[in-house]
N, CA, C, O and CB atoms as a CASP TS submission, in Angstrom:
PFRMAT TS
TARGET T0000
AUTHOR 0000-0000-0000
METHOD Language model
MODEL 1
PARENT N/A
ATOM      1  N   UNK     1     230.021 161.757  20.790  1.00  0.00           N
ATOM      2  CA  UNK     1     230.056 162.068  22.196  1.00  0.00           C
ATOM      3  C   UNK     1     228.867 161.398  22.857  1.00  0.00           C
ATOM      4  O   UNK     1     227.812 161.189  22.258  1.00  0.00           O
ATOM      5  CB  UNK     1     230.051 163.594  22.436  1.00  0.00           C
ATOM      6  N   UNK     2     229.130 161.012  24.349  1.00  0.00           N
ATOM      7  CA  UNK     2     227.958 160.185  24.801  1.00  0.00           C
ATOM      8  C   UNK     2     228.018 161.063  25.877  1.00  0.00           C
ATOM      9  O   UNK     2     229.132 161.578  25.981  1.00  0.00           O
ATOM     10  CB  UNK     2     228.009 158.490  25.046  1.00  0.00           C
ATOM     11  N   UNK     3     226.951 161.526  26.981  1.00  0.00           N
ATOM     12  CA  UNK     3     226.791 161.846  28.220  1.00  0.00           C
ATOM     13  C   UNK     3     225.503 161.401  28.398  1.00  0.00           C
ATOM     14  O   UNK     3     224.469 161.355  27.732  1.00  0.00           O
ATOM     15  CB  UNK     3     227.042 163.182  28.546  1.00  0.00           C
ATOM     16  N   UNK     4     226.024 160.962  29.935  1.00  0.00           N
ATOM     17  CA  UNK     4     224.765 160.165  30.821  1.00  0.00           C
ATOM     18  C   UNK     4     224.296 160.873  31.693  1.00  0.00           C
ATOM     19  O   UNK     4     225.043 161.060  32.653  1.00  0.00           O
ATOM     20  CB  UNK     4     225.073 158.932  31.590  1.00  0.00           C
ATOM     21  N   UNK     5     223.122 161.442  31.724  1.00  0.00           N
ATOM     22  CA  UNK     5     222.503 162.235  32.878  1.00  0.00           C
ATOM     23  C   UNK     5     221.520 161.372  33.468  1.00  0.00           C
ATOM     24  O   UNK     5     220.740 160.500  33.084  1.00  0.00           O
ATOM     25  CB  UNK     5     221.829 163.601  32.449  1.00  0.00           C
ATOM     26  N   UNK     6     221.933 162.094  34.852  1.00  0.00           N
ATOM     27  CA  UNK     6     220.907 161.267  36.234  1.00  0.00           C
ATOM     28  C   UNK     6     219.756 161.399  36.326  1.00  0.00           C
ATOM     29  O   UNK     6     219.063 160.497  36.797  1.00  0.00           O
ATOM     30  CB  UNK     6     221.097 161.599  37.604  1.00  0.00           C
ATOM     31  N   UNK     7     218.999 163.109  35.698  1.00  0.00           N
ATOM     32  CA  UNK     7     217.899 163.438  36.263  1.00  0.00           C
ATOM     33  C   UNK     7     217.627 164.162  34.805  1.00  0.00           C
ATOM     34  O   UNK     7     218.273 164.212  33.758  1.00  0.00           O
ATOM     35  CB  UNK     7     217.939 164.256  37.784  1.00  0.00           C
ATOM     36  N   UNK     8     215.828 164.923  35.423  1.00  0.00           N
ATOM     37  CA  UNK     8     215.555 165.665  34.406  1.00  0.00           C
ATOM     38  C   UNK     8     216.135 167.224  34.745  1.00  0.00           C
ATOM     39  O   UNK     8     216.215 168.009  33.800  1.00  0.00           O
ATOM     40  CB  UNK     8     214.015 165.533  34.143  1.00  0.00           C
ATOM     41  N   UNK     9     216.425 167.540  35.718  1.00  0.00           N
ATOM     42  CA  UNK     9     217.181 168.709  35.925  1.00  0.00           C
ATOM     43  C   UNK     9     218.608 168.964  35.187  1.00  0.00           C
ATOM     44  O   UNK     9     219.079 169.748  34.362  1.00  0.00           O
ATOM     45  CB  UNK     9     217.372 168.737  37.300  1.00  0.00           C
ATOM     46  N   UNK    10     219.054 167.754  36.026  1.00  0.00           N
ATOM     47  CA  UNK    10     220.894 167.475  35.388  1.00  0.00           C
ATOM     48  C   UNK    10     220.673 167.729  33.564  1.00  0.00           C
ATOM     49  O   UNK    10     221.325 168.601  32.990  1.00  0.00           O
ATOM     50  CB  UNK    10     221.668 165.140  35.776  1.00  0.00           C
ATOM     51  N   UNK    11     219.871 167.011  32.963  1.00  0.00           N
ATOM     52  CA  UNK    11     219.866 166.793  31.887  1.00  0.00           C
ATOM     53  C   UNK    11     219.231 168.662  31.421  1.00  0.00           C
ATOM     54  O   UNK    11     219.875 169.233  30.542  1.00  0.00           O
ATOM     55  CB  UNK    11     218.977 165.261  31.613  1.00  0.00           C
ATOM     56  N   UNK    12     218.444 169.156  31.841  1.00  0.00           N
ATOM     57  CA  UNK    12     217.813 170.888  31.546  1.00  0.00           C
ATOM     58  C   UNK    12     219.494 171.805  31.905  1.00  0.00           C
ATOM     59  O   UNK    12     219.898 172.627  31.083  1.00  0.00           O
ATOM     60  CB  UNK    12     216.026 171.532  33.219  1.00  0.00           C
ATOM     61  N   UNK    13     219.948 171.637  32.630  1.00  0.00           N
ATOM     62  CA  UNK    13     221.324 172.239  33.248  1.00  0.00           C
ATOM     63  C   UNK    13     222.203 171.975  32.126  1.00  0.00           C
ATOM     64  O   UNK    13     222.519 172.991  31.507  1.00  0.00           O
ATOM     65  CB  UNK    13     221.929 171.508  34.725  1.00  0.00           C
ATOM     66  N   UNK    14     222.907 170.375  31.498  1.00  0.00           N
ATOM     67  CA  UNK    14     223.652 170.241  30.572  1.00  0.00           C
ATOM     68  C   UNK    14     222.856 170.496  29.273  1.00  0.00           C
ATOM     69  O   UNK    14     223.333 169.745  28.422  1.00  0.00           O
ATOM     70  CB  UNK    14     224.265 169.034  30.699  1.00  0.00           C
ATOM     71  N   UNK    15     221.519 171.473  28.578  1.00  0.00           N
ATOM     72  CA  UNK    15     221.242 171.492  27.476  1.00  0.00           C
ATOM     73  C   UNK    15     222.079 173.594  27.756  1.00  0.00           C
ATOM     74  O   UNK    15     222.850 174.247  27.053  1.00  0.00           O
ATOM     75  CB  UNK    15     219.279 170.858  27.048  1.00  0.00           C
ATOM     76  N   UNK    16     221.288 173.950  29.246  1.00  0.00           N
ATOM     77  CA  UNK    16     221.877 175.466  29.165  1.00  0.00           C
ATOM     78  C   UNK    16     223.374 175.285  28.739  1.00  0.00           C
ATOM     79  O   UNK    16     223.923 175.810  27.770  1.00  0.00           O
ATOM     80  CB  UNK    16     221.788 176.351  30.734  1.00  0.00           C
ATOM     81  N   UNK    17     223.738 174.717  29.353  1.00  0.00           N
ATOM     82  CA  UNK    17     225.227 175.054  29.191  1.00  0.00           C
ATOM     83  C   UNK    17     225.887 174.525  27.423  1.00  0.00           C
ATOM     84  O   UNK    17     226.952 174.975  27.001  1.00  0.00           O
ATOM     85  CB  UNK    17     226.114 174.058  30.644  1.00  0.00           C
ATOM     86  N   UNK    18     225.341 173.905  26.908  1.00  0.00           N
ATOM     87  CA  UNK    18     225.378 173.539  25.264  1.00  0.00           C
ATOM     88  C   UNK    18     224.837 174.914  24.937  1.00  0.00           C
ATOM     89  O   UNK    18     225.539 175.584  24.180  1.00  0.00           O
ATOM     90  CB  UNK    18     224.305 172.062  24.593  1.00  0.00           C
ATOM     91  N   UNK    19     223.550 175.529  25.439  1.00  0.00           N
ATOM     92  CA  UNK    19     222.684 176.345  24.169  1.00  0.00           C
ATOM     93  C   UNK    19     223.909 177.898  24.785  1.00  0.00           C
ATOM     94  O   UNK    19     223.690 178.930  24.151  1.00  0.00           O
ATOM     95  CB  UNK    19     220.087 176.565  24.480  1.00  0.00           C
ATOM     96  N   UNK    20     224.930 178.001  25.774  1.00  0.00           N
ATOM     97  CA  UNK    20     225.647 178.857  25.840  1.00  0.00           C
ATOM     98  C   UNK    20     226.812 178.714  24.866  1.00  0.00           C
ATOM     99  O   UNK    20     227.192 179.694  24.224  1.00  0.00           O
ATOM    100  CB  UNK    20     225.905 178.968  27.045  1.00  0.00           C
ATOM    101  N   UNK    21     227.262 177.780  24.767  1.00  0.00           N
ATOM    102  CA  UNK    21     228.356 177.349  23.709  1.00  0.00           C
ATOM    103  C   UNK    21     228.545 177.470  21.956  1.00  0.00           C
ATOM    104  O   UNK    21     229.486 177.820  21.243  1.00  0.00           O
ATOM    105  CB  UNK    21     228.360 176.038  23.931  1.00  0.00           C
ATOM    106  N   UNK    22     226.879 176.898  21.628  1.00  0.00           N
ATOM    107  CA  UNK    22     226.490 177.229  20.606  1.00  0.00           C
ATOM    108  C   UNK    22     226.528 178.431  19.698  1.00  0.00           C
ATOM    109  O   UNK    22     225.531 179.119  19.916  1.00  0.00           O
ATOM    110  CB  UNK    22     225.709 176.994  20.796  1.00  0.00           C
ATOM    111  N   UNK    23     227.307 178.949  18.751  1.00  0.00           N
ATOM    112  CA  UNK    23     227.209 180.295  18.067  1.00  0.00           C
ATOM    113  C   UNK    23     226.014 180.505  17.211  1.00  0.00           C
ATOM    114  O   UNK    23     225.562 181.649  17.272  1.00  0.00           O
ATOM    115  CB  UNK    23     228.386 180.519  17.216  1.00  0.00           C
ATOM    116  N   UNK    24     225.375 179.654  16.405  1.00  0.00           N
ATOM    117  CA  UNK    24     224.794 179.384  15.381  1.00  0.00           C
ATOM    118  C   UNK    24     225.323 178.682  14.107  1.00  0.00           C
ATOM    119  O   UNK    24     226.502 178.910  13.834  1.00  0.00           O
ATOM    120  CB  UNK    24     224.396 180.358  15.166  1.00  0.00           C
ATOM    121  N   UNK    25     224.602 177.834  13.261  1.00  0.00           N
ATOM    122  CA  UNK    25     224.908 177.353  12.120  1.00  0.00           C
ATOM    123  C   UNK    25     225.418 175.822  12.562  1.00  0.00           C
ATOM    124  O   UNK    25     225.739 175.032  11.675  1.00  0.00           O
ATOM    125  CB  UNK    25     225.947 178.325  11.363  1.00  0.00           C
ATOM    126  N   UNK    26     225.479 175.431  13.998  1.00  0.00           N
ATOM    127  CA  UNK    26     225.616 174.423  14.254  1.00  0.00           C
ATOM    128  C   UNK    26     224.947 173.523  13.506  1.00  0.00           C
ATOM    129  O   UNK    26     224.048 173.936  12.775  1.00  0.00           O
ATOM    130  CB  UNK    26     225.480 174.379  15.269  1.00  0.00           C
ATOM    131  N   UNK    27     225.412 171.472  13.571  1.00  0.00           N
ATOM    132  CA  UNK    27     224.070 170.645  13.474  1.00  0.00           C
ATOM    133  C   UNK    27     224.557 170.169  14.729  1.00  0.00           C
ATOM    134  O   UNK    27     225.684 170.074  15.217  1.00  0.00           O
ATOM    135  CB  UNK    27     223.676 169.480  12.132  1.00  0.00           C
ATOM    136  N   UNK    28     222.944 169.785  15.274  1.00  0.00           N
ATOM    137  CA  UNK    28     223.122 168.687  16.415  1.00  0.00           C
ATOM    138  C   UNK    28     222.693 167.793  16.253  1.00  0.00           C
ATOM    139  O   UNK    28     221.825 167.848  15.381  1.00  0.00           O
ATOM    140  CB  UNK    28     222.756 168.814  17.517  1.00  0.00           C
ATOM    141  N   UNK    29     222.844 166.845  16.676  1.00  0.00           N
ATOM    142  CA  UNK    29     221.919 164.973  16.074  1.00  0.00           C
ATOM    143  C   UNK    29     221.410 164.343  17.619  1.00  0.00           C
ATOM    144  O   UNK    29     222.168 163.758  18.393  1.00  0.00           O
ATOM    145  CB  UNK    29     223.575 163.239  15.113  1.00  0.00           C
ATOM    146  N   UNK    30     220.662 164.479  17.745  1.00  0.00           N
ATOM    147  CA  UNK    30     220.136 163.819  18.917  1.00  0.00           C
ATOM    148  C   UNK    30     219.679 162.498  18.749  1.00  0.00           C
ATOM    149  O   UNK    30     218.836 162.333  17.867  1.00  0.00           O
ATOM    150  CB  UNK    30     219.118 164.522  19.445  1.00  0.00           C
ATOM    151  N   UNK    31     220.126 161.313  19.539  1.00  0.00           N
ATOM    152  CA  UNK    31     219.225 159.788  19.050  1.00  0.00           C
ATOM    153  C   UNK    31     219.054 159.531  20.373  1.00  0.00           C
ATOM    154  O   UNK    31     219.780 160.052  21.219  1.00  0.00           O
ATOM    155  CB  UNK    31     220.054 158.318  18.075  1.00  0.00           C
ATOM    156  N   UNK    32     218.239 158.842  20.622  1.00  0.00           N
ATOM    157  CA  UNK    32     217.640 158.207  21.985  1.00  0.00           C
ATOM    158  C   UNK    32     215.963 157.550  21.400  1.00  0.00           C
ATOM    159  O   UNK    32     215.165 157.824  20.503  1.00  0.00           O
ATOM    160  CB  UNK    32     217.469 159.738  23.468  1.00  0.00           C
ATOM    161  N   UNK    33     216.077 156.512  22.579  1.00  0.00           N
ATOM    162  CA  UNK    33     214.586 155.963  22.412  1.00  0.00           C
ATOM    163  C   UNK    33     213.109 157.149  23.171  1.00  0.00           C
ATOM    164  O   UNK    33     213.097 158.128  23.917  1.00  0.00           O
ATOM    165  CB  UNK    33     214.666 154.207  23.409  1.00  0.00           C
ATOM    166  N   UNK    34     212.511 156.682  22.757  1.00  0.00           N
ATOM    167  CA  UNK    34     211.170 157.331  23.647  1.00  0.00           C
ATOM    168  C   UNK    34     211.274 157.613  25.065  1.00  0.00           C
ATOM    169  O   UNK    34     211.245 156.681  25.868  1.00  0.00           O
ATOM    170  CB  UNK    34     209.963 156.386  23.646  1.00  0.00           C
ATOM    171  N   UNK    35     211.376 158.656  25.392  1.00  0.00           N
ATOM    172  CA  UNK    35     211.632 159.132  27.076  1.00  0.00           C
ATOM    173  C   UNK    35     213.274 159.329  27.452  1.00  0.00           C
ATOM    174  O   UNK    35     213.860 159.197  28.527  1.00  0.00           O
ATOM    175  CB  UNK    35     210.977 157.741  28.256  1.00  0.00           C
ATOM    176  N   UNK    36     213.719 159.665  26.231  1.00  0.00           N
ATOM    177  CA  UNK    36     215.058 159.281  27.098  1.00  0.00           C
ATOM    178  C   UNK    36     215.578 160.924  27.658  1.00  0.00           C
ATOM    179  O   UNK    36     216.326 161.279  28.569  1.00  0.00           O
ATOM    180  CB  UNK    36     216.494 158.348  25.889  1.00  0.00           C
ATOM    181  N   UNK    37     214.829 161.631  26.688  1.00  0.00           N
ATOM    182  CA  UNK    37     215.468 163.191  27.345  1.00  0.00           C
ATOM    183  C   UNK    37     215.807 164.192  26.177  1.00  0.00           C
ATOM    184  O   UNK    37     216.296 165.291  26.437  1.00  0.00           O
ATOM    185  CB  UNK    37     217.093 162.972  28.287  1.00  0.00           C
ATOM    186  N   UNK    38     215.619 163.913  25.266  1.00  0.00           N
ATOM    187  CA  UNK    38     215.964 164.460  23.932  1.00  0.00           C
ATOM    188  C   UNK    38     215.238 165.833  23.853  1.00  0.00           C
ATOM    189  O   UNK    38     215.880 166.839  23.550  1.00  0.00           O
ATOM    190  CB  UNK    38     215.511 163.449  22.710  1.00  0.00           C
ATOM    191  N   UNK    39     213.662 165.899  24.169  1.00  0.00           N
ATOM    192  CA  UNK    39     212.985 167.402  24.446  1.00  0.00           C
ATOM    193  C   UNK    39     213.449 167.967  25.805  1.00  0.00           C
ATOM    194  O   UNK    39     213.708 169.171  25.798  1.00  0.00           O
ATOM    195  CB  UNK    39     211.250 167.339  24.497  1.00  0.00           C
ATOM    196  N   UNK    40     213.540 167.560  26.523  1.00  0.00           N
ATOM    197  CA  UNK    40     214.032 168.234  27.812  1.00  0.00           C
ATOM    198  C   UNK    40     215.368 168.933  27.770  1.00  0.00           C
ATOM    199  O   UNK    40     215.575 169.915  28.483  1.00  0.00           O
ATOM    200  CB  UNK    40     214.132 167.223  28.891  1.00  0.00           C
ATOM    201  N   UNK    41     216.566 168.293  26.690  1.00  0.00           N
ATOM    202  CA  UNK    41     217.470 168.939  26.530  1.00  0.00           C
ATOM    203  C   UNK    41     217.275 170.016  25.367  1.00  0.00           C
ATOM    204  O   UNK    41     217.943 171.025  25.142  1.00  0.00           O
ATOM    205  CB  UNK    41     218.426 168.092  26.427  1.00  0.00           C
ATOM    206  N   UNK    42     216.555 169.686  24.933  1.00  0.00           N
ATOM    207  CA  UNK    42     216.705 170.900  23.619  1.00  0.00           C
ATOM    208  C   UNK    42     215.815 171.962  24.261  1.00  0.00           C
ATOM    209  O   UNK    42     215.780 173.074  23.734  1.00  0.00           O
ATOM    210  CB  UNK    42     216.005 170.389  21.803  1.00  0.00           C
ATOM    211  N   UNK    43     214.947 171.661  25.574  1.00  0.00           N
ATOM    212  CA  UNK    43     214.461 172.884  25.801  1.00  0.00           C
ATOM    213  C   UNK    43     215.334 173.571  26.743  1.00  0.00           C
ATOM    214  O   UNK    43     215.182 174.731  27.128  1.00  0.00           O
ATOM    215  CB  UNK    43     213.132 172.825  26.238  1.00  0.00           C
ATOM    216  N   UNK    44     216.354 172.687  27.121  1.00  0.00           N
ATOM    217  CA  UNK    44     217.996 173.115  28.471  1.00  0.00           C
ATOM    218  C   UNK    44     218.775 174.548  27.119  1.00  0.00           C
ATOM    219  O   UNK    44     219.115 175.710  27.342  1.00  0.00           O
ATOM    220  CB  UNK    44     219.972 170.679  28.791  1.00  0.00           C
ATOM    221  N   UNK    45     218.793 173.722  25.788  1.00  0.00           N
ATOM    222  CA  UNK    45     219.480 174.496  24.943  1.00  0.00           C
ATOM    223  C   UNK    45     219.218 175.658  24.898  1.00  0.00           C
ATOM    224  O   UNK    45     219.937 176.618  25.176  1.00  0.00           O
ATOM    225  CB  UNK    45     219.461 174.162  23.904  1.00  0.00           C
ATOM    226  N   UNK    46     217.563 175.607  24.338  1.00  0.00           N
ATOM    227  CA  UNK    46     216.674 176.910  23.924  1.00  0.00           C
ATOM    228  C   UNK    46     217.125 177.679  24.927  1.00  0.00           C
ATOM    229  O   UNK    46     217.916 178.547  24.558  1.00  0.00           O
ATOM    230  CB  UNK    46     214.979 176.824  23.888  1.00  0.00           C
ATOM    231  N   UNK    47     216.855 177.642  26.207  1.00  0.00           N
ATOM    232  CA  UNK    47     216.849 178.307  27.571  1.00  0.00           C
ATOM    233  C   UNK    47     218.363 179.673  27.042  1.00  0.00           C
ATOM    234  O   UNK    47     218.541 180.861  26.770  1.00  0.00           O
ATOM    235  CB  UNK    47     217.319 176.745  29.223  1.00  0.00           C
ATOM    236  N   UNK    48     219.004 178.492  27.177  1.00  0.00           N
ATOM    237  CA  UNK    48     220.637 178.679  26.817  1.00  0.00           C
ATOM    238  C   UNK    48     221.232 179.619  26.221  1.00  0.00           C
ATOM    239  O   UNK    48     222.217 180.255  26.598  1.00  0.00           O
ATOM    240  CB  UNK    48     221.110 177.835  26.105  1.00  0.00           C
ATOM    241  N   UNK    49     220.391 179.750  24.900  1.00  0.00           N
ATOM    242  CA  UNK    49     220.305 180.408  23.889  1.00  0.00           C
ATOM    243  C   UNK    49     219.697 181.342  24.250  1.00  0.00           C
ATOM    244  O   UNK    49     219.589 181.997  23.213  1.00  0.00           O
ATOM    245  CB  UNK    49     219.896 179.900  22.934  1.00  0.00           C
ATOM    246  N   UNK    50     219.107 181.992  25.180  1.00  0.00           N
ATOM    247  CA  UNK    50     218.363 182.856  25.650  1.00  0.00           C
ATOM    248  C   UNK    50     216.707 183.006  24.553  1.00  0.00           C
ATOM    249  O   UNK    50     216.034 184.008  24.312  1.00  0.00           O
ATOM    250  CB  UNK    50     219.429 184.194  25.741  1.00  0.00           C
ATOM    251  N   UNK    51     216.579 182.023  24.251  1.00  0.00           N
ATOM    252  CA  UNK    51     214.992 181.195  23.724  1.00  0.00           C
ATOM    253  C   UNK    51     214.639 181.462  24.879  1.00  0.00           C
ATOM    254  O   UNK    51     215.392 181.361  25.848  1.00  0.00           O
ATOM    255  CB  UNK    51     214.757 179.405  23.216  1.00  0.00           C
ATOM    256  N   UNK    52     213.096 181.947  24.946  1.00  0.00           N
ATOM    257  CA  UNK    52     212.252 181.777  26.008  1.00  0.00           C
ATOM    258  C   UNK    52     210.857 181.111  25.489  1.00  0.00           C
ATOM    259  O   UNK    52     210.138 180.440  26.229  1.00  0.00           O
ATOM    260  CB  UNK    52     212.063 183.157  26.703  1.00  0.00           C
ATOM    261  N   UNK    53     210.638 181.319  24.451  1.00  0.00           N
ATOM    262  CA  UNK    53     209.529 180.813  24.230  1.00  0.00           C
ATOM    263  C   UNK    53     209.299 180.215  22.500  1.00  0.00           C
ATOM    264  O   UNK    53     209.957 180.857  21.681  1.00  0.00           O
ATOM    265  CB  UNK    53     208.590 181.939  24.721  1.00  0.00           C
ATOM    266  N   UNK    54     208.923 179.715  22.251  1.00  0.00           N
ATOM    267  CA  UNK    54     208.571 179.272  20.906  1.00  0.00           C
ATOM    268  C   UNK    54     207.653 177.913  20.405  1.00  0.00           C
ATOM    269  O   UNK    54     207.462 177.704  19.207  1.00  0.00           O
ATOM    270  CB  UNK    54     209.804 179.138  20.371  1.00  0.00           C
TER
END
């Protein structure tokens, strides 16, 4: 799967809505170069997941 996000918001918005989907026992594979958004979404996930802090 590929998705292209515009912003760093868009991209925090599409990790909540993954870390709602998620049950557990998932894998996820994230690849991107340096800056591309890879922590910003996994902290969209965490959120998601109702993670607040860690």
């Amino acid at each position: 799967m590929r998705i292209i996000s515009r912003s760093e918001e868009e991209t925090l918005k599409l990790g909540e809505a993954i870390g709602r989907l998620i049950k557990g026992g998932e894998v996820i594979c994230l690849v991107g170069d340096l800056g591309a958004g890879k922590t910003t979404l996994v902290k969209g996930i965490a959120k998601g997941m109702g993670i607040l802090e860690g």
